[in-house]
N, C-alpha and C positions, 0 to 999 in steps of 0.2 A: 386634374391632379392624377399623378399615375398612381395605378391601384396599391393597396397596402402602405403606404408611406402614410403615418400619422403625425398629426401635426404639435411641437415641440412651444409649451405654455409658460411663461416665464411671467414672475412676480412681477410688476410694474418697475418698482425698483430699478430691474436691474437691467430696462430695457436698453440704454443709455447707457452703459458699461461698456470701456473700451478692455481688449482683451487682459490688458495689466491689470485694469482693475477689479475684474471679473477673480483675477487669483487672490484680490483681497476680499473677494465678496464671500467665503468661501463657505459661511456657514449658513448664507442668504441662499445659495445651490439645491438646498432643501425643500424650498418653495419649488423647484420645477417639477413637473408635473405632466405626466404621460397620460392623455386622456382622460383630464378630469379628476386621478385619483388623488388631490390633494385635499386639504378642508376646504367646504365652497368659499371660506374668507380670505385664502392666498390666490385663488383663481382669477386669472384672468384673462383678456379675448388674445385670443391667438395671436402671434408679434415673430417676426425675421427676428432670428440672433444677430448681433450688432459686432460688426467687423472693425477692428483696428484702423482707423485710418491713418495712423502716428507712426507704423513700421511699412517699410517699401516690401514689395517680392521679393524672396530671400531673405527675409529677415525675422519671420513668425519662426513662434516655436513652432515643431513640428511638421510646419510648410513642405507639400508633394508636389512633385510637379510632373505630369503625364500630356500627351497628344490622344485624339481620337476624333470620331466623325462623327457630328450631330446626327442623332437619332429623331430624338423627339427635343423639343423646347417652346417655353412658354407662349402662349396665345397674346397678341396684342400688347407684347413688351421684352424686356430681357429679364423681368427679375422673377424668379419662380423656379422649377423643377426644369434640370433636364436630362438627358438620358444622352451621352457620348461615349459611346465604345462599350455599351451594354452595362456602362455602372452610370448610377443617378447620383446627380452632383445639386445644391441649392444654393441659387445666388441672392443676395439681397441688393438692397439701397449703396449696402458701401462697398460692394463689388466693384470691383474697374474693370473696363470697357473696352479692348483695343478692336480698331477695324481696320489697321492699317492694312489687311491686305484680302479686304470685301466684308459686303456685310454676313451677319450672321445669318444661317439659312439649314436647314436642314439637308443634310449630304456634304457640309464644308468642315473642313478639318480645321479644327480649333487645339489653342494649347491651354490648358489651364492649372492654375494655381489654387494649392485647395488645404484644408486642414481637416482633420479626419479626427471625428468624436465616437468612443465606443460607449454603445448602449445594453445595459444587460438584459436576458431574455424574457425584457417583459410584453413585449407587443410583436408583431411581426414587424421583418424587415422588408426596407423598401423595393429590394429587388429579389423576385420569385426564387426562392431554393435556399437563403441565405437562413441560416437557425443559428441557436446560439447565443446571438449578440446580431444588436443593430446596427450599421455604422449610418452615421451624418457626415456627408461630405460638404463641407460651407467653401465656397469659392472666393478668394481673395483677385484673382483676376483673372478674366477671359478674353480669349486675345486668337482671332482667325489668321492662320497658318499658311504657309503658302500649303498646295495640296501634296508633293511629293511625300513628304515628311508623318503623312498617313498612310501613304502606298505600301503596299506589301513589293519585296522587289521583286524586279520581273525574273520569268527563269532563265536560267543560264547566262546571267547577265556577270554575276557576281559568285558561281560556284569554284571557279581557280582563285578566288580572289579570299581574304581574311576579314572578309567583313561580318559581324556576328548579326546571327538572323532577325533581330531587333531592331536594324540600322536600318534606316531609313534610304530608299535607293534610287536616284533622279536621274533627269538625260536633257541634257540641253543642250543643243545646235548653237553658236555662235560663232561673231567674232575673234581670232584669237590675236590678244592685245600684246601679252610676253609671254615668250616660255625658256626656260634655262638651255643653253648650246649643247649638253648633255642629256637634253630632254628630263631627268631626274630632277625633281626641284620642283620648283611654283610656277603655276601655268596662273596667266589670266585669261580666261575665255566670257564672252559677252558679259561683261561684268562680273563676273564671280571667280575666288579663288580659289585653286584646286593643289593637292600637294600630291606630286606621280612619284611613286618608286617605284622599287626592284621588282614590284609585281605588275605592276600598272602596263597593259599594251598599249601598243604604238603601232597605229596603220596609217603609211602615210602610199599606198595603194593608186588613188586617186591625182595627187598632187602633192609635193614636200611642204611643211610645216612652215607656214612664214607669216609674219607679224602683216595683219591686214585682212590672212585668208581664214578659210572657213572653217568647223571643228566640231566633231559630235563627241560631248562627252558623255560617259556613263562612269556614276562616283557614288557614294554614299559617303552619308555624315556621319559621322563620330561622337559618343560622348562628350568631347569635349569641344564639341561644335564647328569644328573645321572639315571641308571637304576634302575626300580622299580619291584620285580619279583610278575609277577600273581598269575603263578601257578608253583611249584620245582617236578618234580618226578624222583626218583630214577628207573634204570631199569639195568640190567642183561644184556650186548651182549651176543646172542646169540652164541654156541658153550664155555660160560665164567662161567659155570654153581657154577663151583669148585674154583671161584674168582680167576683165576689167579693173581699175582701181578701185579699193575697197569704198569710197565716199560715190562713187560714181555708180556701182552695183549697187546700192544699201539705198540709192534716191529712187528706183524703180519701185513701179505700186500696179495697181489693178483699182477699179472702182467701178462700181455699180450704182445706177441711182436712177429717176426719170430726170427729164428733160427740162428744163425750164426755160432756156431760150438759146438759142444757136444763131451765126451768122447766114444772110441767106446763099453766100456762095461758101457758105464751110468753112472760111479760112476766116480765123479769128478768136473771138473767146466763146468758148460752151459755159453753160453755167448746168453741171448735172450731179446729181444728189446734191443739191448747196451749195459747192465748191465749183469756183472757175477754172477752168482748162484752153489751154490754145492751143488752138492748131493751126500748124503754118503748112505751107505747100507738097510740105513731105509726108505729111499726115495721111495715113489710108485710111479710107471711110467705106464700110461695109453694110449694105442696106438687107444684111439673109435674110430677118425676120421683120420687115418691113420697111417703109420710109420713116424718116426722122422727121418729128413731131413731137410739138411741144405734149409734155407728160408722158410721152413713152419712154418705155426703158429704153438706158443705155449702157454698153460697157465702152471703159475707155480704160487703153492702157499709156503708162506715162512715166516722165522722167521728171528729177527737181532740175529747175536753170539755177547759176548763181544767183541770180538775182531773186529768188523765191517763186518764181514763179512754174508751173506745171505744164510740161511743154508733150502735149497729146501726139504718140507715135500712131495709135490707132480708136478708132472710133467706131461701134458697130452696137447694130440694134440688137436687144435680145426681146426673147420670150415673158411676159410675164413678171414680179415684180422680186426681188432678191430677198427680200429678207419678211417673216409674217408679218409687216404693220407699214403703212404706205405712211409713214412721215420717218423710219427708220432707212438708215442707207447701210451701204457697206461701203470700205477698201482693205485690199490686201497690199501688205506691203512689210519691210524690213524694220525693226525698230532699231532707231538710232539715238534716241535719248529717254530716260526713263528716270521716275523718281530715284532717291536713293533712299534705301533701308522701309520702303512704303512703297505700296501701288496707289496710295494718292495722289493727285497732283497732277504733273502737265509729261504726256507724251507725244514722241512724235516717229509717228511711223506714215511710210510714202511719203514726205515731206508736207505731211498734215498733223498741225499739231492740235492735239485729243485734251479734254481734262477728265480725270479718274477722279469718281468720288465714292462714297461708300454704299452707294446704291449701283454702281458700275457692277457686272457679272468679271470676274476675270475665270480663263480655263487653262489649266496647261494638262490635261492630261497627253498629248502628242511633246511634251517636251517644254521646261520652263520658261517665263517671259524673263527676257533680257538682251541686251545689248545684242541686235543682229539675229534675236528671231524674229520668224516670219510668221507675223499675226494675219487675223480676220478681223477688222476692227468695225461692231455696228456703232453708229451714231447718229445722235440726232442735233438739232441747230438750235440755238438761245441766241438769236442777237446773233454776234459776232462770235461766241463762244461753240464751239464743236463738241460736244457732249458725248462723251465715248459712255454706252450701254453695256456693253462685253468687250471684251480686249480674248482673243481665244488661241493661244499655239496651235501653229500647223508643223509639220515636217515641211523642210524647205525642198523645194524644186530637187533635185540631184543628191539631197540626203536622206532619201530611207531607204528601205529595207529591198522594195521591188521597186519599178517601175513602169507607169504606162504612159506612153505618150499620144497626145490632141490637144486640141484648140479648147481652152477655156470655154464655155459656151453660156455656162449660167451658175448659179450659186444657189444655194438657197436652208432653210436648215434641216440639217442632214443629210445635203443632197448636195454632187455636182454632176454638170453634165456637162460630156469632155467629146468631141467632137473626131474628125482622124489624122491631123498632126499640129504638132507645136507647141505644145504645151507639157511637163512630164507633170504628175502628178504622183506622189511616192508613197508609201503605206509602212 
């Protein structure tokens, strides 16, 4: 329990009281009881106040609605005390639940929906410094966020720009699906849709704007919940000099994993982290950090065929195992389909399709998951089922800020080791 918050004792009666009825109860309200000071014959054992389940979100009297980052929250469940964004909120039994986009956890931006009860100054309040009057905050619904939508925005991102310091402020690398011939108008970029005007920049520096190619945007949301884009630039992945087509760029991956079995002259199917790879005659096979061997690691980088299958451009031993848990694997790779309006469900990034469930970690602090970002994807195998762990945004190849160029060499967490050419990696 966090300290000072005392707990709110209600007649038997009216435990069972849905909010309507609770304003006919009105004279039954007399029974409640702060710490025992009732007559011991209304007392009774401490009980959750009982939430409405008859009116949706938006539709309670009184009804707030705020974002913020778990702080503190209950031990061994969701229903109890929590602490987001420095105010304490309590949820009960008829709370609702969303996880569409991870589970709850401390450090994850959540939005909740709440009703706010004023207590007058007979006991102290639940949060340090509060006099006066107590407030109870009762949670109608809890529901994890994607994380932008808690970020403070970055600087200089949004200072030319009209966006008030409140707004919420994101940056996603994607594909860009349409944008208006006047550039002003509605952009779709990796699935999300953006509204650019008179102030919104336009850097097309790199490469000009075309339905296929690639797009960093920087936008913030609005009130009224539509994206507003700051600033649009076009950029070039690196190794994409000669445009590939955008289905043909978006099927390359990277993958980490050990060995599980290989052909004895090379040419044929790998089976490494789980998943099969082939390699035909063209395939270069790189032994730096030792011979190939069942259970050693390996990196393999690769293309999707039409036919589904994964057709191994390079194969090469590494150091050591990728990711902290030897039944975890890794691939990098493009995401080219994703749920909608959820990160539940089935993705498919490197032409390996993942299932997201509410135990999945997702991260985007490097930039939002969506159509044509370039995720880190750990997983693990069920059967036939690929179990994505984390889904994590990176900055793609040839879209940040700097960059340094080498060879991929190793992965691991919070670590890469980059080698002395071929590879850029961007910050």
């Amino acid at each position: 329990m966090i300290p000072g918050w005392r707990t709110l004792k209600l007649h038997p009666c009216l435990i069972n009281c849905s909010m309507r009825a609770l304003v006919r109860c009105t004279l039954l309200l007399a029974a409640i009881t702060w710490n025992g000071w009732a007559p011991a014959s209304l007392q009774a054992a401490p009980v959750a106040v009982a939430l409405a389940q008859d009116l949706p979100p938006g539709e309670h009297p009184g009804e707030q609605e705020t974002r913020g980052i778990v702080e503190q929250m209950p031990d061994g469940g969701l229903v109890g005390l929590w602490q987001i964004g420095g105010v304490v909120y309590e949820t009960t039994d008829a709370t609702r639940f969303d996880q569409d986009y991870g589970a709850f956890a401390r450090g994850r931006c959540v939005e909740v929906h709440y009703t706010e009860t004023i207590v007058e100054d007979e006991v102290e309040g639940p949060v340090e410094g509060e006099t006066g009057t107590n407030v109870q905050r009762l949670v109608l619904e809890l529901a994890t966020a994607r994380d932008y939508l808690c970020r403070q925005p970055e600087p200089g991102q949004g200072k030319d720009h009209p966006a008030k310091p409140h707004h919420p402020e994101g940056k996603l690398f994607g594909v860009i699906v349409s944008f208006p011939p006047a550039l002003e108008g509605e952009w779709v970029v990796g699935g999300m849709t953006f509204d650019a005007g008179p102030q919104t920049q336009f850097i097309q520096e790199e490469a000009p704007f075309t339905p296929g190619g690639m797009a960093k945007v920087f936008f913030y949301t609005g009130d009224d919940g539509r994206h507003y884009a700051i600033k649009i630039i076009s950029f070039v992945p690196e190794g994409d000099e000669e445009r590939e087509p955008d289905e043909e760029r978006l099927a390359h991956g990277i993958a980490f994993g050990p060995v599980a079995s290989f052909p004895d002259n090379w040419v044929g199917d790998w089976e490494i982290g789980g998943l099969v790879y082939k390699a035909t005659e063209e395939t270069r096979f790189v032994q730096k950090s030792g011979p190939f061997t069942v259970n050693g690691q390996a990196r393999v980088a690769f293309t999707l065929a039409d036919d589904g299958s994964r057709i191994a451009h390079e194969i090469k031993t590494v150091a050591g195992p990728t990711t902290g848990h030897k039944s975890h694997f890794l691939l990098i790779g493009y995401v080219t389909a994703l749920p909608a309006g959820s990160y539940i469900g089935q993705w498919q990034a490197g032409g390996v399709s993942f299932t997201a469930d509410a135990a999945t970690e997702f991260k985007e602090e490097n930039g939002l998951l969506g159509a044509g970002a370039y995720v880190e994807v750990e997983y693990t195998l069920a059967g036939n089922t690929v179990q994505a762990r984390q889904i994590k945004a990176h900055v793609p190849p040839g879209g940040g800020d700097h960059r340094r160029t080498g060879i991929l060499e190793s992965i691991g967490p919070g670590t890469v080791q980059i080698a002395a050419a071929g590879v850029a990696v961007d910050e």
